[in-house]
C-alpha positions as CSV (number, residue, x, y, z in Angstrom):
1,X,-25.4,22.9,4.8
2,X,-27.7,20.9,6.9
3,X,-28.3,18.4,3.8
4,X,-25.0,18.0,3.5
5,X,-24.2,17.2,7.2
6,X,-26.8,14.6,6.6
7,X,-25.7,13.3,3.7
8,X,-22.1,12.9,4.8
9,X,-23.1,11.6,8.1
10,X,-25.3,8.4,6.4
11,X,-22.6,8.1,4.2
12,X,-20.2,7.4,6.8
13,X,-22.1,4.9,8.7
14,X,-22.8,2.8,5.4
15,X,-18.8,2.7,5.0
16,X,-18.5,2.4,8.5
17,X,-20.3,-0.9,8.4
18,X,-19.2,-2.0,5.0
19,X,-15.5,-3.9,4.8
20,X,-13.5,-0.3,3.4
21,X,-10.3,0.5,4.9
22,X,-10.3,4.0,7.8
23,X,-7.7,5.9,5.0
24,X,-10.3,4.9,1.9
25,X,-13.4,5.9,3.9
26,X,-12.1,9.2,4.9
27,X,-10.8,10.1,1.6
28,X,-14.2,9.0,0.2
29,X,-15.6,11.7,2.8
30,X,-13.7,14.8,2.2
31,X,-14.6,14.0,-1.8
32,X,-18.3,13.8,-1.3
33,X,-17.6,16.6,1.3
34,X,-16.3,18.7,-1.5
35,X,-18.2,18.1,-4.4
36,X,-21.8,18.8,-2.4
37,X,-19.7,22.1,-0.9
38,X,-18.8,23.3,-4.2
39,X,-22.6,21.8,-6.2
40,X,-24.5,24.3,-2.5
41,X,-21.6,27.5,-3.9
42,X,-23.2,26.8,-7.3
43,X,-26.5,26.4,-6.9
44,X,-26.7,30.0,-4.0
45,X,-24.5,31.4,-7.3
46,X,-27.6,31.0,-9.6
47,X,-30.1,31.8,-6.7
48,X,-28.6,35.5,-6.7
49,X,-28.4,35.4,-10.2
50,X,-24.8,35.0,-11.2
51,X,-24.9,33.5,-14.6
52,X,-23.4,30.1,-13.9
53,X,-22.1,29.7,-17.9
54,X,-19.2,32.0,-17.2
55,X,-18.5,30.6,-13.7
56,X,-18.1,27.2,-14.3
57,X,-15.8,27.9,-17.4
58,X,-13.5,29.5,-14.9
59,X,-13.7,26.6,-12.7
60,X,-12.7,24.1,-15.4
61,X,-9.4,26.4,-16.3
62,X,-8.7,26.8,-12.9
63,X,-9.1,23.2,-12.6
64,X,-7.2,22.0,-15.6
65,X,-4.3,24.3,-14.7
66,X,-4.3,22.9,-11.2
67,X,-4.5,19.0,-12.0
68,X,-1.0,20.0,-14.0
69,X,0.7,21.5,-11.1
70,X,-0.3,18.7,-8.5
71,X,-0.4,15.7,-11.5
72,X,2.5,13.6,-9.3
73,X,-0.2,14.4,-6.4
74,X,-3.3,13.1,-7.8
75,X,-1.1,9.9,-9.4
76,X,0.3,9.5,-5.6
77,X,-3.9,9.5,-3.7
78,X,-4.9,7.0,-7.1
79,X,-1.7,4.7,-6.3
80,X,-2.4,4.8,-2.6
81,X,-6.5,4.1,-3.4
82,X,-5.3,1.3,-5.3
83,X,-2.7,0.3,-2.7
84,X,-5.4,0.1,0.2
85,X,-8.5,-1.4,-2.0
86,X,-5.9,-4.2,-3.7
87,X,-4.2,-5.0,-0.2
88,X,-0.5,-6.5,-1.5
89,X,0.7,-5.6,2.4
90,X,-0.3,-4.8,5.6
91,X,0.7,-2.4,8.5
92,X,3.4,-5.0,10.0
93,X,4.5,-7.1,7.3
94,X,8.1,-6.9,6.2
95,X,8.1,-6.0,2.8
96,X,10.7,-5.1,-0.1
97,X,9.5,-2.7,-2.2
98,X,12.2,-1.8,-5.0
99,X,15.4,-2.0,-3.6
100,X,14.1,-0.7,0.1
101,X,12.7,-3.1,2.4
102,X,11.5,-2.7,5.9
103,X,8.3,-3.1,7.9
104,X,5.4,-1.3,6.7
105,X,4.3,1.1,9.7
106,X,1.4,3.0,7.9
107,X,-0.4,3.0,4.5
108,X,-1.1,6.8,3.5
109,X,-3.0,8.1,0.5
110,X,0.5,9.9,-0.3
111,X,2.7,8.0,0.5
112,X,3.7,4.1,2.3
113,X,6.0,4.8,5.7
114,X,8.3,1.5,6.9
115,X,10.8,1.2,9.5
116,X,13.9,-0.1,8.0
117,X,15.8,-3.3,9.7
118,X,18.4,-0.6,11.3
119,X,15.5,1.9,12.6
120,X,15.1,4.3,10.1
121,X,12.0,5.1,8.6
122,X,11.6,5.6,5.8
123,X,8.3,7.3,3.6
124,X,8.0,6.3,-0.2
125,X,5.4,7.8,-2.3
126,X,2.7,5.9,-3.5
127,X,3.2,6.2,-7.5
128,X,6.9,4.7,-6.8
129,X,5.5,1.7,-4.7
130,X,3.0,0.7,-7.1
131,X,5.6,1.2,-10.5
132,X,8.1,-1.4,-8.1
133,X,8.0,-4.7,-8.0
134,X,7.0,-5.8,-4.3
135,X,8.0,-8.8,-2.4
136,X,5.8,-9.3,1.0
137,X,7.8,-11.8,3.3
138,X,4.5,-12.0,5.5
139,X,2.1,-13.4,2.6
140,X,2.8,-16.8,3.5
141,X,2.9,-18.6,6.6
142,X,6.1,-20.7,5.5
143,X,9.0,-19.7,3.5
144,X,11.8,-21.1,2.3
145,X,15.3,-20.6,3.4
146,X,18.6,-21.6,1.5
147,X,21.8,-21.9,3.0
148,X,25.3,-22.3,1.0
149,X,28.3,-24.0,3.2
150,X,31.5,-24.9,1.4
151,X,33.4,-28.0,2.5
152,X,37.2,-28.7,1.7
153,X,38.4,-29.9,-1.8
154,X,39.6,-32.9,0.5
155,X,36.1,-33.8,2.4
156,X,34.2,-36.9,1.4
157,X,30.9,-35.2,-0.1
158,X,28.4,-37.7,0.3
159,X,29.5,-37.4,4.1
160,X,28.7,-34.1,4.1
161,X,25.6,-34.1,2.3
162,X,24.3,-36.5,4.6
163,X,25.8,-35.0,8.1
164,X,23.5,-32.0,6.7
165,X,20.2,-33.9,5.9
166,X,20.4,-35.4,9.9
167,X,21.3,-31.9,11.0
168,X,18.3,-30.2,9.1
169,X,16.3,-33.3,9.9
170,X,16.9,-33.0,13.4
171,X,16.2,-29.6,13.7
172,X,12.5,-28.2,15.2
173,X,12.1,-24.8,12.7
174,X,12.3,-27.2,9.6
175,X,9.6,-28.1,8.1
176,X,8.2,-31.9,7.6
177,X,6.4,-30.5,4.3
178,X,7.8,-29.8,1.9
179,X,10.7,-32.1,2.0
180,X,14.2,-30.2,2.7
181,X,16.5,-30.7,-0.2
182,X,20.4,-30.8,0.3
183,X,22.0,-30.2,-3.1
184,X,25.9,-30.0,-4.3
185,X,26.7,-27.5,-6.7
């Protein structure tokens, strides 16, 4: 037990310092945490001389008939592993994931939680996240934005088109680069 203390204790200071997400790191822990618990249970088993033959054939049934019960589980932690190693958000960027969009509040091994725009939140499991397609509005520092105005069947268009171009020109939140564009449809 002592071994194992160790082990799990070097272990987390080398992920500590290394550049892996807090959620990976202590998933990674309880793993290694588990597999040395169950390789010590073995290993007293065949000290007292419990044939291990038997023993481990039980485990594997028990095991096989346990990954089919929790199968949506397991496919939720690997989505969320692959969620937190591949980084397509962060906590705090506003996000559309599917047809639900919001700001992404935490990244769980189970599940993603955002706070939609009217305040609720909202928890989505991990194997529906990574089956949608995502759009992150925070990726990119700029973005653009199109607006639609309708003028009168009467109006003189190249008027309007260019009362817009000063208006967008004039205005500080539009960009210099790239170009705005004012087109009639």
């Amino acid at each position: 037990i002592i071994a194992i203390k160790l082990v799990l204790l070097i272990a987390k200071r080398f992920l500590l310092l290394s550049a892996v997400d807090n959620a990976l790191i202590r998933f990674m822990l309880t793993s290694l945490s588990v597999i040395l618990g169950a390789a010590l249970i073995l290993y007293a088993m065949k000290l007292i001389g419990i044939p291990l033959t038997s023993m481990i054939a039980i485990l594997s049934a028990a095991g096989v008939a346990i990954g089919l019960a929790i199968q949506d589980s397991i496919a939720n932690v690997a989505n969320g592993l692959i969620l937190i190693g591949t980084h397509p958000f962060k906590v705090g960027d506003y996000v559309q994931i599917g047809t639900d969009e919001g700001t992404i509040d935490e990244i769980r091994l189970m599940n993603t939680v955002l706070t939609t725009a009217d305040n609720r939140r909202l928890i989505l499991p991990n194997k529906m996240v990574f089956t949608s397609r995502i759009m992150n509005y925070n990726a990119n520092p700029l973005r653009r934005m199109d607006f639609i105005f309708t003028i009168d069947y009467s109006s003189d268009l190249d008027q309007a088109i260019e009362i817009t171009r000063k208006a967008v020109a004039s205005s500080p939140y539009v960009a210099k680069e790239p170009k705005p564009r004012v087109e009639f449809y």
